[in-house]
N, C-alpha and C positions, 0 to 999 in steps of 0.2 A: 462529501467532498468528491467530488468530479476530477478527471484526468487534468484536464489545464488547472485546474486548484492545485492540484495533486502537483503538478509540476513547476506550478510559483512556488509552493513551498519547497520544492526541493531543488530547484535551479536548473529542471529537467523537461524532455518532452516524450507526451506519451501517445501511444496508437491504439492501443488496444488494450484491452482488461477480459481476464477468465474468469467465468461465474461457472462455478458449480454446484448441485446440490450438497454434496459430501460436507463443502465449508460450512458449518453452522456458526461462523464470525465471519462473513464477507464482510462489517464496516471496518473490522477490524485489522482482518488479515486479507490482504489487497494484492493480487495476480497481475502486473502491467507490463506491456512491451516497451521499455524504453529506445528511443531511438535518437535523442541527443540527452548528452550532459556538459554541463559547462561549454556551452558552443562545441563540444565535440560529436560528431557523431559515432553511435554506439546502434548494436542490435544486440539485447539482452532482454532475458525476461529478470523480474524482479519481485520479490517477496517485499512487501510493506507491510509490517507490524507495525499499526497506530493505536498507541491507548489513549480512548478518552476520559476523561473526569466524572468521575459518576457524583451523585449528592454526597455522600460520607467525605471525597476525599475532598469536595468543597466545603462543606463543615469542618474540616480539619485543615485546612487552610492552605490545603496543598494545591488548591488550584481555586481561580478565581470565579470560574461558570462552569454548569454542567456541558457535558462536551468540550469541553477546552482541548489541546492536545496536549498531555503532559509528556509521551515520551513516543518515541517514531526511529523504528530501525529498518535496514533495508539490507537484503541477502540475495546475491545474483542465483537464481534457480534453473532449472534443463526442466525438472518434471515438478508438477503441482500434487504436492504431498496428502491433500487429500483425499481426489479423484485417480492418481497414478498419469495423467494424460502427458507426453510428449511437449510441453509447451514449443521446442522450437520446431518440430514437424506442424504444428496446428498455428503458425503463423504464416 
């Protein structure tokens, strides 16, 4: 999923994303500069926890295809809890 993907689904728009090596789940746990929500503008970094569907929980019927998104949370962050980095000095 890509930042405009990223931000159709959530009714957002994004600038930038932190990759670090420390994250050993970057599909999962997603670092993005939001700079609009809901038509409003905003300057915030954001944590996105996306879980996809793996085979099992599609066999168990909790989700329709692998990869699907069964659940997606989002928490306003200052620093990237893996690497320790300043996200809002590093924009």
């Amino acid at each position: 999923m890509n930042l405009i993907e990223l931000g159709a689904a959530t009714d957002s728009e994004y600038d930038q994303e932190h990759s670090c090596n420390e994250n050993t789940y970057p599909k999962a746990d997603r670092f993005v500069h939001c700079i609009a929500s809901q038509d409003e503008s905003k300057d915030a970094w954001q944590m996105h926890s996306i879980h996809y569907a793996d085979e099992y929980e599609v066999e168990m019927g909790e989700a329709d295809y692998v990869d699907e998104i069964t659940y997606h949370s989002m928490i306003v962050v200052n620093y990237c809890p893996f690497c320790g980095i300043n996200l809002k000095q590093s924009s």
